[in-house]
N, CA, C and O atoms as a GROMACS GRO file, in nm:
protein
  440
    1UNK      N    1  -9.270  -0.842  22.973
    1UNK     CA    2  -9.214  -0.728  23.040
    1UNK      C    3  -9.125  -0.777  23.155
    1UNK      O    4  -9.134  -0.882  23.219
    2UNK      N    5  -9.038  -0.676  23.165
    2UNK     CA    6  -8.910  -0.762  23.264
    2UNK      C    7  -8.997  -0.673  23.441
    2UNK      O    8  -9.059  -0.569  23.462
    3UNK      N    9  -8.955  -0.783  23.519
    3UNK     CA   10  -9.006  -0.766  23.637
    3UNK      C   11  -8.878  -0.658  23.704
    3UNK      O   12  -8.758  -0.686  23.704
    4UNK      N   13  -8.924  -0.558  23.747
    4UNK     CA   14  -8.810  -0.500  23.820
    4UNK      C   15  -8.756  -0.574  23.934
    4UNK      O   16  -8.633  -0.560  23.932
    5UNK      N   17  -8.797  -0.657  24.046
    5UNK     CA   18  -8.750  -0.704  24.147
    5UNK      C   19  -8.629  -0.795  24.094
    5UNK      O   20  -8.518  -0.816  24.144
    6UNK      N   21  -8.702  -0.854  23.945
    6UNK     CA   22  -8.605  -0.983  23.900
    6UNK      C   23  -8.459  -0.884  23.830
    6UNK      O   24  -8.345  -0.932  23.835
    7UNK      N   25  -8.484  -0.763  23.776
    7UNK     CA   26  -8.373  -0.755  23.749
    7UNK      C   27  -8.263  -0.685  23.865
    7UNK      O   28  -8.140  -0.685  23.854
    8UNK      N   29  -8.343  -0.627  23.975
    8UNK     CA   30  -8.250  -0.574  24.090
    8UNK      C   31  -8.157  -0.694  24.136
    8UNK      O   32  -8.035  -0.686  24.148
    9UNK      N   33  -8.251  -0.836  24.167
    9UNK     CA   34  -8.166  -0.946  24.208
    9UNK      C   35  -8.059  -0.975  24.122
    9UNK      O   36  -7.948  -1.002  24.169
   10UNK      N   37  -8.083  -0.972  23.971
   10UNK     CA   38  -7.942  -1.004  23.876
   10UNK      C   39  -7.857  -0.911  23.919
   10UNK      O   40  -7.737  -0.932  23.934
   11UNK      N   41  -7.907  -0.816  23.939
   11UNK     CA   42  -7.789  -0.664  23.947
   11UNK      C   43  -7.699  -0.744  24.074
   11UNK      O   44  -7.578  -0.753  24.057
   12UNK      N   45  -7.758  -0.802  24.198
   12UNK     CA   46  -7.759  -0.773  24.304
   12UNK      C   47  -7.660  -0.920  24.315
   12UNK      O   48  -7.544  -0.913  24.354
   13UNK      N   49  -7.722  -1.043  24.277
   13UNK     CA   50  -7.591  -1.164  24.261
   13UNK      C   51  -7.439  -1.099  24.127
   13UNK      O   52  -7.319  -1.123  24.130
   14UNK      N   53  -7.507  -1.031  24.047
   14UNK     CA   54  -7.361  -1.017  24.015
   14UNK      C   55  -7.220  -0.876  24.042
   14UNK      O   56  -7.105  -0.854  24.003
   15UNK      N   57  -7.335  -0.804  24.140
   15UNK     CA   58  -7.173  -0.742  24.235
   15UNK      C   59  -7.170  -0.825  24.348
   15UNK      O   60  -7.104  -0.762  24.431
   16UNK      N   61  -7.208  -0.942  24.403
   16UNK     CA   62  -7.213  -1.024  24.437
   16UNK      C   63  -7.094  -1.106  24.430
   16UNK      O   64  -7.006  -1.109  24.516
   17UNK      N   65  -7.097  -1.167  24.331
   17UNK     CA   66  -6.994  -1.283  24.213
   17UNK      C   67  -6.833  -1.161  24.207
   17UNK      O   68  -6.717  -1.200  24.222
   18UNK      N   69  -6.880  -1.008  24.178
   18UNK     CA   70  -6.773  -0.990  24.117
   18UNK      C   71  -6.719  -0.881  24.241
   18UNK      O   72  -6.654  -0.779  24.214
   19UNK      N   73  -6.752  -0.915  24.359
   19UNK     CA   74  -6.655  -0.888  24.470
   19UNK      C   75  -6.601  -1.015  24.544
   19UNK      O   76  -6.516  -1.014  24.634
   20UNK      N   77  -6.632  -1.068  24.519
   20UNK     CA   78  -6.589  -1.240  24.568
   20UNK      C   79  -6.498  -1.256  24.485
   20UNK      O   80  -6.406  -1.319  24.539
   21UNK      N   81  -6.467  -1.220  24.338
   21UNK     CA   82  -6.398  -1.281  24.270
   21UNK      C   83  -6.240  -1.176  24.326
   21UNK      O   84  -6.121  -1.199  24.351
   22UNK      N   85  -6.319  -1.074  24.323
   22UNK     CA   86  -6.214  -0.962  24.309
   22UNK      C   87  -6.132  -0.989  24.487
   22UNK      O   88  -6.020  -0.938  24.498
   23UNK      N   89  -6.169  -1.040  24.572
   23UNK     CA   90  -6.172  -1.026  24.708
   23UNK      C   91  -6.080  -1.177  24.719
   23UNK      O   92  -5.980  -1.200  24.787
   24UNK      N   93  -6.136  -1.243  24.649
   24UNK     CA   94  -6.003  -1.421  24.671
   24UNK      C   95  -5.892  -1.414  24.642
   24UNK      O   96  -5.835  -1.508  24.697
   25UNK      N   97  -5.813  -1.349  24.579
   25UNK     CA   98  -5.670  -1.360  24.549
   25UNK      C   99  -5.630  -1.264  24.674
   25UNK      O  100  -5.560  -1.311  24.764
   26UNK      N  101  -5.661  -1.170  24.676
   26UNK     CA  102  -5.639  -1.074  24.868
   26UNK      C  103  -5.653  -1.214  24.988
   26UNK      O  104  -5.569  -1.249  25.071
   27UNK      N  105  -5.757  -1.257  24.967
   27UNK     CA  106  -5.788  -1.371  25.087
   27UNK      C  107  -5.669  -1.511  25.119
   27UNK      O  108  -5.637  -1.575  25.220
   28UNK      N  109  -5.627  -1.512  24.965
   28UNK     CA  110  -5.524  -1.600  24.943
   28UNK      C  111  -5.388  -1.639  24.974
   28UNK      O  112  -5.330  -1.732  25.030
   29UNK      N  113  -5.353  -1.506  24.902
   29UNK     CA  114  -5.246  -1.455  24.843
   29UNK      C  115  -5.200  -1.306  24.988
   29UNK      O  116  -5.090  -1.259  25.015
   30UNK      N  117  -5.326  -1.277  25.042
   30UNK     CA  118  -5.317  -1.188  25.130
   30UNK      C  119  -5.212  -1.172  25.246
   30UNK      O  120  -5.148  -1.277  25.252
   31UNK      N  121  -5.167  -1.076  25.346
   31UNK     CA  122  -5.064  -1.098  25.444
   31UNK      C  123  -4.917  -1.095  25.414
   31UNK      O  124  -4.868  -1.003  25.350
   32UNK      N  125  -4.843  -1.200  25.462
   32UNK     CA  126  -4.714  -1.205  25.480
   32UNK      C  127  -4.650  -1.336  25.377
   32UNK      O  128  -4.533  -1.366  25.353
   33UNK      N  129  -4.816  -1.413  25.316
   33UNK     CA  130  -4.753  -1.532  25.213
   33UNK      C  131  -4.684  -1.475  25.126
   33UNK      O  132  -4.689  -1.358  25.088
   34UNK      N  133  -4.609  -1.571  25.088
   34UNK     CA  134  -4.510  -1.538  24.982
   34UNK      C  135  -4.610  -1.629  24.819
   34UNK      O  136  -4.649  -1.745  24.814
   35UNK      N  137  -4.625  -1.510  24.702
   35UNK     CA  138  -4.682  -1.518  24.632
   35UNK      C  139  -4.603  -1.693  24.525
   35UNK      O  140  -4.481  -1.703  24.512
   36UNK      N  141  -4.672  -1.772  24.483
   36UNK     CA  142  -4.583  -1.869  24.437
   36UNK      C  143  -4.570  -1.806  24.282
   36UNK      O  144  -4.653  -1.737  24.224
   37UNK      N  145  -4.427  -1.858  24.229
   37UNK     CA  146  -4.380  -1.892  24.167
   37UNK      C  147  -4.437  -1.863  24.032
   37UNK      O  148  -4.394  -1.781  23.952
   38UNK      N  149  -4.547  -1.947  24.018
   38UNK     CA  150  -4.604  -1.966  23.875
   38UNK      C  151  -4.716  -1.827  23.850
   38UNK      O  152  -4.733  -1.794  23.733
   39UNK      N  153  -4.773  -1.766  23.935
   39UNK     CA  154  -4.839  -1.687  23.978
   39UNK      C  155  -4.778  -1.534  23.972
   39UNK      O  156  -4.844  -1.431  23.955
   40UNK      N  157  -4.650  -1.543  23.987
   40UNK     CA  158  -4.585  -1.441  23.937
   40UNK      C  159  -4.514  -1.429  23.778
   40UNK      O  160  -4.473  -1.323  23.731
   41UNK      N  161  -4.511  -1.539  23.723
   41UNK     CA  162  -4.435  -1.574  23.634
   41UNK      C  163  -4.590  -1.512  23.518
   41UNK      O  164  -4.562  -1.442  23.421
   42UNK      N  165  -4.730  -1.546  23.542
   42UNK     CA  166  -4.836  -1.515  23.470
   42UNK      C  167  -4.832  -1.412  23.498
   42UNK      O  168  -4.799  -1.366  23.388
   43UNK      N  169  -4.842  -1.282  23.598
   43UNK     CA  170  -4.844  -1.194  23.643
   43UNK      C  171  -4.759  -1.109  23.522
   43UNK      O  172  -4.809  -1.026  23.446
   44UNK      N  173  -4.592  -1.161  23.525
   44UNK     CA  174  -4.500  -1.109  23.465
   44UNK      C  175  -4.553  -1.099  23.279
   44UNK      O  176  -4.572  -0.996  23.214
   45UNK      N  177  -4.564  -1.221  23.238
   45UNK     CA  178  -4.582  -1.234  23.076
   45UNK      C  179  -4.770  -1.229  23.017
   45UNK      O  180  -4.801  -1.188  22.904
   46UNK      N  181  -4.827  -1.256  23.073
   46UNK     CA  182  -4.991  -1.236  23.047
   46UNK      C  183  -5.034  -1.131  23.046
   46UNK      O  184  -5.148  -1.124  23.002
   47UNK      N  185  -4.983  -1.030  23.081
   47UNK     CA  186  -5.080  -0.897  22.998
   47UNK      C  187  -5.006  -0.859  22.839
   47UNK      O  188  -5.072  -0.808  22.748
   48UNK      N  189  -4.855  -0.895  22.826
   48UNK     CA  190  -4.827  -0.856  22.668
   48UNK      C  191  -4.861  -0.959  22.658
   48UNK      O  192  -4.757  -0.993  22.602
   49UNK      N  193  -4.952  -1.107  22.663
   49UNK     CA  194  -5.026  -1.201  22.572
   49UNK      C  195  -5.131  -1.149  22.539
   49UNK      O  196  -5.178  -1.152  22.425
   50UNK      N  197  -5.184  -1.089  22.646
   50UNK     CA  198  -5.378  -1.107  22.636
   50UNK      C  199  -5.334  -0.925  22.528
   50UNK      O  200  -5.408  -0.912  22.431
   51UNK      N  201  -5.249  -0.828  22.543
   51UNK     CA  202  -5.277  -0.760  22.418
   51UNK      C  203  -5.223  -0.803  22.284
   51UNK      O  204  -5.251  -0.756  22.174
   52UNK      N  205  -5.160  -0.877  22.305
   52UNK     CA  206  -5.098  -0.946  22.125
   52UNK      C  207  -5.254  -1.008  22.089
   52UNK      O  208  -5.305  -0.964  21.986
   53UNK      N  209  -5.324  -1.101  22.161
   53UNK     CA  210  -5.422  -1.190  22.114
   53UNK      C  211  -5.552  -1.075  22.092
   53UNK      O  212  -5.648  -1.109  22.022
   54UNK      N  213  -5.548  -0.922  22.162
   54UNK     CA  214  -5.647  -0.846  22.177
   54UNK      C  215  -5.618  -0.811  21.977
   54UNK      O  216  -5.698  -0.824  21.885
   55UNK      N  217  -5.474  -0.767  21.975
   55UNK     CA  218  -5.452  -0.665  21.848
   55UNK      C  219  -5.494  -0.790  21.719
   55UNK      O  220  -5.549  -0.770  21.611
   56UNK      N  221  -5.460  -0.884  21.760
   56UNK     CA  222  -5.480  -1.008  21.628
   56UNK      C  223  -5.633  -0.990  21.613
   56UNK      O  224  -5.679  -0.951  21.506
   57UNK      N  225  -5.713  -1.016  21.719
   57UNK     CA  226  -5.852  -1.014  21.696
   57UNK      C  227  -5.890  -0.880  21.654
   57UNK      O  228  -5.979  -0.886  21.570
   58UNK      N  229  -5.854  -0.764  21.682
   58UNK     CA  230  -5.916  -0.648  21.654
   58UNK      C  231  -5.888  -0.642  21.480
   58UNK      O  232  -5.975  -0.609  21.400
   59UNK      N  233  -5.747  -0.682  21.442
   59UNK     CA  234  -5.697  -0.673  21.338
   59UNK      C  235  -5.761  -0.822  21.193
   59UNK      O  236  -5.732  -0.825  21.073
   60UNK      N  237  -5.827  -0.896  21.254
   60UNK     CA  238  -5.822  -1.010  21.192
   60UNK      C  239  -5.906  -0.951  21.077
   60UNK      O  240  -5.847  -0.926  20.972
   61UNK      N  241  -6.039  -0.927  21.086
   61UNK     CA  242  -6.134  -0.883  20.970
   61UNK      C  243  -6.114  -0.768  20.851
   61UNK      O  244  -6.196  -0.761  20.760
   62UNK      N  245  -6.019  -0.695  20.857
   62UNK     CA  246  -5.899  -0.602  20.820
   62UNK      C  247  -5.913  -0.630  20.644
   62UNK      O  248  -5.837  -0.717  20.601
   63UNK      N  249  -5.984  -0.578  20.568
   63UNK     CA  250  -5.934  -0.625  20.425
   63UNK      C  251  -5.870  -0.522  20.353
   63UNK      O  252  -5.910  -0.410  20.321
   64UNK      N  253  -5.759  -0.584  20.333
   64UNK     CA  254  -5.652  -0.461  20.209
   64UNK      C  255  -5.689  -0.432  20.100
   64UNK      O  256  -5.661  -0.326  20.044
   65UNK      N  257  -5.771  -0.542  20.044
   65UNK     CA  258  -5.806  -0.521  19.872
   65UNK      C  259  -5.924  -0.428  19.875
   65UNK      O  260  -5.958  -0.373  19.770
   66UNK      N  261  -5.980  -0.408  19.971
   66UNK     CA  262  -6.157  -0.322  19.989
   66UNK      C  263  -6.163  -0.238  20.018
   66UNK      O  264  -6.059  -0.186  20.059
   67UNK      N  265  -6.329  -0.132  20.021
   67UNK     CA  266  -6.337  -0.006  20.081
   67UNK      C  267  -6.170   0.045  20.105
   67UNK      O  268  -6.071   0.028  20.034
   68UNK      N  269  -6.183   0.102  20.214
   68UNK     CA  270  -6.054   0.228  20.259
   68UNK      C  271  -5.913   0.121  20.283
   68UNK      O  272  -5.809   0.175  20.321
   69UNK      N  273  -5.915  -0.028  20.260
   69UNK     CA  274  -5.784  -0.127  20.269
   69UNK      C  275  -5.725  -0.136  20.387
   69UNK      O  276  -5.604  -0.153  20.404
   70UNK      N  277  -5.823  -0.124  20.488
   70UNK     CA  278  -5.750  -0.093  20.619
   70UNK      C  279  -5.682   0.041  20.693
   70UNK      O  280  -5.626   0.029  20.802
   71UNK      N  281  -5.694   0.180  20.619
   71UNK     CA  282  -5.644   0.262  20.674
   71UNK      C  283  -5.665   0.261  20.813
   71UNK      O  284  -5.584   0.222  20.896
   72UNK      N  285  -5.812   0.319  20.841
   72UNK     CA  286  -5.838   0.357  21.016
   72UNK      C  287  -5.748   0.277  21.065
   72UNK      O  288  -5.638   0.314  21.108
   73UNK      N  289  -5.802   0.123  21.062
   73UNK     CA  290  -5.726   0.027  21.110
   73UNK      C  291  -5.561   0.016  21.166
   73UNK      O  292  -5.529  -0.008  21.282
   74UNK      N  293  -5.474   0.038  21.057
   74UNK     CA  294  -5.340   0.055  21.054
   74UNK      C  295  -5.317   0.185  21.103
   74UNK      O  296  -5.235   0.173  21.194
   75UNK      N  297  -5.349   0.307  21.090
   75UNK     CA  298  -5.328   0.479  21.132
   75UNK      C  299  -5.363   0.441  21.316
   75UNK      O  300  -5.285   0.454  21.411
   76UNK      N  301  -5.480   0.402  21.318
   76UNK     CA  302  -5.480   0.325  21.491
   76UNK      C  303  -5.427   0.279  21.507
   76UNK      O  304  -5.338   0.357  21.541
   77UNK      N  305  -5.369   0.137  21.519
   77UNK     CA  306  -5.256   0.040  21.540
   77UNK      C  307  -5.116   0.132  21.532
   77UNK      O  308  -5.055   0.157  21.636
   78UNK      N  309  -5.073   0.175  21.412
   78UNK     CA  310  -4.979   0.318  21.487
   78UNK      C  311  -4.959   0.378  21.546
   78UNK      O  312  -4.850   0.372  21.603
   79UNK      N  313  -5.061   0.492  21.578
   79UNK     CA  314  -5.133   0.573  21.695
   79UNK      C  315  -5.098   0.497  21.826
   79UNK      O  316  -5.033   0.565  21.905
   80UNK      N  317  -5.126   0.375  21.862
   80UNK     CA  318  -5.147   0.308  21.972
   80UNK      C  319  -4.990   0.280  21.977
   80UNK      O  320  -4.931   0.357  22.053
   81UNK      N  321  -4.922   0.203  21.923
   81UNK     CA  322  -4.792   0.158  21.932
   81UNK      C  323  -4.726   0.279  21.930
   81UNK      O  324  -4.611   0.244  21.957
   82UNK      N  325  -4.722   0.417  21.912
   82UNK     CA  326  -4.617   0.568  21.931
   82UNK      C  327  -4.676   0.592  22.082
   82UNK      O  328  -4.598   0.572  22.174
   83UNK      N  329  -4.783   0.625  22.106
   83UNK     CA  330  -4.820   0.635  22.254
   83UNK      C  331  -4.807   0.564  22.363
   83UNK      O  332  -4.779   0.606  22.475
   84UNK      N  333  -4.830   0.433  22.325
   84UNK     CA  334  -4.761   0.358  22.448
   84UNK      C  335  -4.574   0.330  22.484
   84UNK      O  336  -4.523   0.295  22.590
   85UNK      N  337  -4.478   0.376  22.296
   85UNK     CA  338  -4.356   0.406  22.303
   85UNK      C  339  -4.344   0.542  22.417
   85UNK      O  340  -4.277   0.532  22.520
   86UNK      N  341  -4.423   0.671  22.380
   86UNK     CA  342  -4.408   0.742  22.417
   86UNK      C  343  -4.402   0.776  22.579
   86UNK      O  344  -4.312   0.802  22.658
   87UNK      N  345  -4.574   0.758  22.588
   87UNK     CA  346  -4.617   0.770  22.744
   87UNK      C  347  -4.613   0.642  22.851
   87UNK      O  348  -4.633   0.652  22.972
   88UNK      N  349  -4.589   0.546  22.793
   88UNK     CA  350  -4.599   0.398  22.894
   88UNK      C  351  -4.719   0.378  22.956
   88UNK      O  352  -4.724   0.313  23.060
   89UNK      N  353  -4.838   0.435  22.894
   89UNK     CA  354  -4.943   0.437  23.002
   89UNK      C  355  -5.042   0.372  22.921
   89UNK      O  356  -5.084   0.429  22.820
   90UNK      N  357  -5.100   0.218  22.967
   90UNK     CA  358  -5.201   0.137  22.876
   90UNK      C  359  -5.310   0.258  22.860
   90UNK      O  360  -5.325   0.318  22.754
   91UNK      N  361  -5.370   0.281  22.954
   91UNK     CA  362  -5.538   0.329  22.993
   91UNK      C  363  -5.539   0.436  22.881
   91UNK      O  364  -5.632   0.445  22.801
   92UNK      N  365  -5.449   0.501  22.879
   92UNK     CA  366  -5.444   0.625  22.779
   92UNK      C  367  -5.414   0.574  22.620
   92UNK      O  368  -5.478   0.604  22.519
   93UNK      N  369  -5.302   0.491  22.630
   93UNK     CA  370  -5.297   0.405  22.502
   93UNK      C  371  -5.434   0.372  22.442
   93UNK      O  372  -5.481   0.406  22.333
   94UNK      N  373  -5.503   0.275  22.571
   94UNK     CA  374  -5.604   0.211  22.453
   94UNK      C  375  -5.738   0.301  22.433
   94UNK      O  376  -5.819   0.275  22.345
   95UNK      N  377  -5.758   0.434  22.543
   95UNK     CA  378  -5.844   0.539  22.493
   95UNK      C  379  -5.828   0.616  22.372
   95UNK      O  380  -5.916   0.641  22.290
   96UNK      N  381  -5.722   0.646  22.368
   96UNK     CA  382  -5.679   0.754  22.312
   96UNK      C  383  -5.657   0.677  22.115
   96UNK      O  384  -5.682   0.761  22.029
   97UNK      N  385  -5.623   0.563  22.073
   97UNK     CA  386  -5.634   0.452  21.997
   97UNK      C  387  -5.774   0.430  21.996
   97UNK      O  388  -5.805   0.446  21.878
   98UNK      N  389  -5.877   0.401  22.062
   98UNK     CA  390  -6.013   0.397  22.036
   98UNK      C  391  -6.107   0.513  21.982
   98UNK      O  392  -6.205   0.500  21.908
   99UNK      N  393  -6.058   0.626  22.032
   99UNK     CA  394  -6.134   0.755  22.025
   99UNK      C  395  -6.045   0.807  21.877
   99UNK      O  396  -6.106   0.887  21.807
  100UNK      N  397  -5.933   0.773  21.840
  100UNK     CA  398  -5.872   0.830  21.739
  100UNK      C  399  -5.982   0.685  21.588
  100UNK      O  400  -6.057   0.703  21.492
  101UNK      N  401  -5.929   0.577  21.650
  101UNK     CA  402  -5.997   0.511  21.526
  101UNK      C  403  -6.160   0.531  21.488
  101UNK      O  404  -6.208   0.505  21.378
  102UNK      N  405  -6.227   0.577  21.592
  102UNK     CA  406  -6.368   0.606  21.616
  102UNK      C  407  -6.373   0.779  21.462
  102UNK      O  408  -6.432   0.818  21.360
  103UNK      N  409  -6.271   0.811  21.553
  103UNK     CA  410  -6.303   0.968  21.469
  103UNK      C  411  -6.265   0.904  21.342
  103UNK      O  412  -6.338   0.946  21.252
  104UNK      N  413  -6.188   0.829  21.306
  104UNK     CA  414  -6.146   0.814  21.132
  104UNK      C  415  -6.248   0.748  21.050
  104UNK      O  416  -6.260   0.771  20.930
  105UNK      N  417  -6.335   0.649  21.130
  105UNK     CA  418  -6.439   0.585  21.063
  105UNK      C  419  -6.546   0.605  21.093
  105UNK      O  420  -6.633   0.518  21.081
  106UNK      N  421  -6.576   0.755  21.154
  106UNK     CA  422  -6.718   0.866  21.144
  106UNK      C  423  -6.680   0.929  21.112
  106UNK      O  424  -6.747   0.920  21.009
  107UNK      N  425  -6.594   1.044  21.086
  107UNK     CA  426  -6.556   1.136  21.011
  107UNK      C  427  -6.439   1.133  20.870
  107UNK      O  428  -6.448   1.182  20.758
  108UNK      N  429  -6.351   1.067  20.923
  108UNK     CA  430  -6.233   1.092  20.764
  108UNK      C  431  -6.280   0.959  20.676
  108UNK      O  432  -6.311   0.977  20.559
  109UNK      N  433  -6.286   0.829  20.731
  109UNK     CA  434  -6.292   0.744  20.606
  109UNK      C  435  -6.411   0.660  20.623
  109UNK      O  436  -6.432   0.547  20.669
  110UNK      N  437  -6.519   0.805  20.540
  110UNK     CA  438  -6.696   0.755  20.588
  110UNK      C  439  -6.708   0.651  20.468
  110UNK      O  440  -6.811   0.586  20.453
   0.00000   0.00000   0.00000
């Protein structure tokens, strides 16, 4: 049986860890420094990486020849790429793409 004290302390080192983490680039980077170079350059191109490498992985297990051949799959990946053409807005993109592929593979392609 899990000890409650022991799991308050996990709770308790990891908003711990993850305000420290969140709090060092302010501490750093904070004020009147001028942000370097390379730091903006990741800033600039690393979020369309980390979603190209997100859609490959979501997409990798994907079989065409089987069950439904990927519909949900591809009808989402659509869905997601017209809404983010449309509205420019990730948060809604990747809800609105989750909750649509959710409904196709509990309800349309059981």
């Amino acid at each position: 049986m899990i000890n409650v004290e022991h799991s308050i302390m996990i709770i308790g080192v990891a908003a711990v860890c993850t305000v420290l983490l969140r709090a060092v680039p302010f501490l750093i980077f904070g004020g009147k420094k001028a942000v370097p170079e390379g730091i903006r350059y990741l800033g600039t191109y690393l979020p369309a990486a980390i979603m190209a490498v997100l859609a490959v992985y979501c997409l990798r297990g994907v079989q065409l020849l089987r069950g439904n051949h990927g519909a949900p799959e591809l009808i989402a990946t659509g869905l997601v790429i017209l809404l983010h053409s449309w509205k420019k807005n990730i948060l809604l993109t990747v809800f609105l793409g989750t909750v649509g592929y959710m409904i196709m593979i509990q309800f349309v392609f059981v």
